[in-house]
KOLTI-249740 format. One record per atom (N, C-alpha, C): z, y, x; residue in one letter. Coordinates in steps of 0.2 Angstrom, whole numbers, padded with zeros to 4 digits, always signed. Example, Ala and Ser with C-alpha at 12.3 -4.5 7.8 and 13.67 -1.06 7.14 Angstrom:
// KOLTI-249740
+0039-0028+0066A +0039-0022+0062A +0039-0016+0066A +0035-0011+0064S +0036-0005+0068S +0039+0000+0064S 
//
This chain:
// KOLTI-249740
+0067-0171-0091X +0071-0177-0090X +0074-0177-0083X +0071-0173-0079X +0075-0173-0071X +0083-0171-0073X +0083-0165-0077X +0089-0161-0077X +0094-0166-0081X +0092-0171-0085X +0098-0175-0089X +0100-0179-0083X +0096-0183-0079X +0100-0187-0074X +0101-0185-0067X +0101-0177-0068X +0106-0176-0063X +0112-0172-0066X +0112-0172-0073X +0116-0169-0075X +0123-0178-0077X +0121-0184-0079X +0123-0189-0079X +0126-0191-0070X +0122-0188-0064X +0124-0192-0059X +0131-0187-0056X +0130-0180-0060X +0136-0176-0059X +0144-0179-0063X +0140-0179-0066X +0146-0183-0072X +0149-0190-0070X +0146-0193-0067X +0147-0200-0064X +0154-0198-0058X +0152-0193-0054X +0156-0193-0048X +0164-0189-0052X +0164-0187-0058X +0170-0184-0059X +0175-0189-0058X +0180-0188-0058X +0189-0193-0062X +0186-0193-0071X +0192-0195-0074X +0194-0198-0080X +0196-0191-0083X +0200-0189-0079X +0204-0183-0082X +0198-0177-0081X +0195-0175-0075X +0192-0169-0076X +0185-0172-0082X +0183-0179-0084X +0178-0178-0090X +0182-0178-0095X +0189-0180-0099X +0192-0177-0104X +0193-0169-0104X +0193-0165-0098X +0193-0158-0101X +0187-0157-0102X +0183-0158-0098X +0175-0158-0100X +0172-0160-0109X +0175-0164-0109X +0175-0168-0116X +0178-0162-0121X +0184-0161-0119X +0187-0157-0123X +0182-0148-0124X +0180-0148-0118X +0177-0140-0118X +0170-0139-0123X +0166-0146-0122X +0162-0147-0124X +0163-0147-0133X +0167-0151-0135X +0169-0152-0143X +0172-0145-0145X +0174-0141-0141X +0176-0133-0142X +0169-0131-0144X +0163-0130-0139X +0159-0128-0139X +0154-0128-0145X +0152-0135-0146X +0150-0139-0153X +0152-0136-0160X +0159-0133-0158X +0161-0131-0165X +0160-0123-0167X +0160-0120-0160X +0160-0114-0161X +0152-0113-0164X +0147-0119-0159X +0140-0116-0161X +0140-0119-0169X +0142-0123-0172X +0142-0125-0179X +0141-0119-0183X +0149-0117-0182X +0153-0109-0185X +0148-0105-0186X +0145-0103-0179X +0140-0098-0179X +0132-0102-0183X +0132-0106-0182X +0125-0110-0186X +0127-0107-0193X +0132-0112-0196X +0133-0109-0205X +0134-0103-0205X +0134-0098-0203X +0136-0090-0203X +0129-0086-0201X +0124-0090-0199X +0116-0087-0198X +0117-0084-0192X +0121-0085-0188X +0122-0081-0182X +0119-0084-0174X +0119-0091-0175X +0118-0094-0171X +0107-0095-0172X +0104-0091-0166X +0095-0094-0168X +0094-0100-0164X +0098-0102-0159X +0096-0111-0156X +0098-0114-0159X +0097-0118-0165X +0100-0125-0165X +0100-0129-0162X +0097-0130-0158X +0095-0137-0154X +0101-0138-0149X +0105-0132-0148X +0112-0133-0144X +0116-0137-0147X +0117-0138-0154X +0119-0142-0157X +0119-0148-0156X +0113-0152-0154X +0110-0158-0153X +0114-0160-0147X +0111-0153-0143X +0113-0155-0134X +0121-0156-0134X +0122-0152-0137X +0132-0155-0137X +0134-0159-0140X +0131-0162-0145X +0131-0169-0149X +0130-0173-0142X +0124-0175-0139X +0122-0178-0134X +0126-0179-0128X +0129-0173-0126X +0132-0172-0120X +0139-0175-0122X +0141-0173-0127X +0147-0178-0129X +0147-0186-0129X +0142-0187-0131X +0141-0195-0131X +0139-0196-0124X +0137-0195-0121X +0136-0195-0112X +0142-0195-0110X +0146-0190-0110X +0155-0190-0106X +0159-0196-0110X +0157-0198-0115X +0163-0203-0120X +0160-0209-0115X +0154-0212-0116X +0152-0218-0111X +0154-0218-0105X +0153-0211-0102X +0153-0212-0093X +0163-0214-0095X +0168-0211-0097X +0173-0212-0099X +0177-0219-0101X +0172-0222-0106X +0173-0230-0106X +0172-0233-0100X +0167-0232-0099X +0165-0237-0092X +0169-0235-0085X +0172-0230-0084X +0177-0227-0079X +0182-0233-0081X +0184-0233-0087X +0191-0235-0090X +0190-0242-0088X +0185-0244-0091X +0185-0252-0091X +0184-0256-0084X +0181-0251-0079X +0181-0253-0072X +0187-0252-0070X +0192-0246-0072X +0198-0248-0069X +0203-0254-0071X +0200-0257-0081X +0206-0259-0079X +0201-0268-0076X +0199-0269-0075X +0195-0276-0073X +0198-0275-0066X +0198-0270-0061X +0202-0271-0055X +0209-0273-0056X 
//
């Protein structure tokens, strides 16, 4: 549990634009381990999860950046 929130307080100090390439690398990532999952190639699936997860981590921290800036 310690390593998700300081993986979240990481993510919190980025910009917008450095978690959309994050976002992006990570949805690269996702797809590669998919590929190698249907192909028997991939033995962690739980990486799968983790990048599902971590996507939806960088989408919120992203909302909430957005919506603070536009209320100022």
């Amino acid at each position: 549990m310690a390593k998700l929130t300081s993986d979240l307080k990481d993510l919190r100090k980025k910009d917008v634009k450095a978690l959309e390439s994050l976002l992006l690398e990570t949805r690269e990532n996702q797809f590669k381990n998919r590929m190698k999952h249907k192909t028997g190639q991939l033995n962690e699936s739980h990486l799968i999860t983790i990048d599902r997860k971590k996507i939806a981590q960088i989408k919120t921290i992203i909302n909430e950046k957005k919506s603070e800036e536009a209320s100022t």
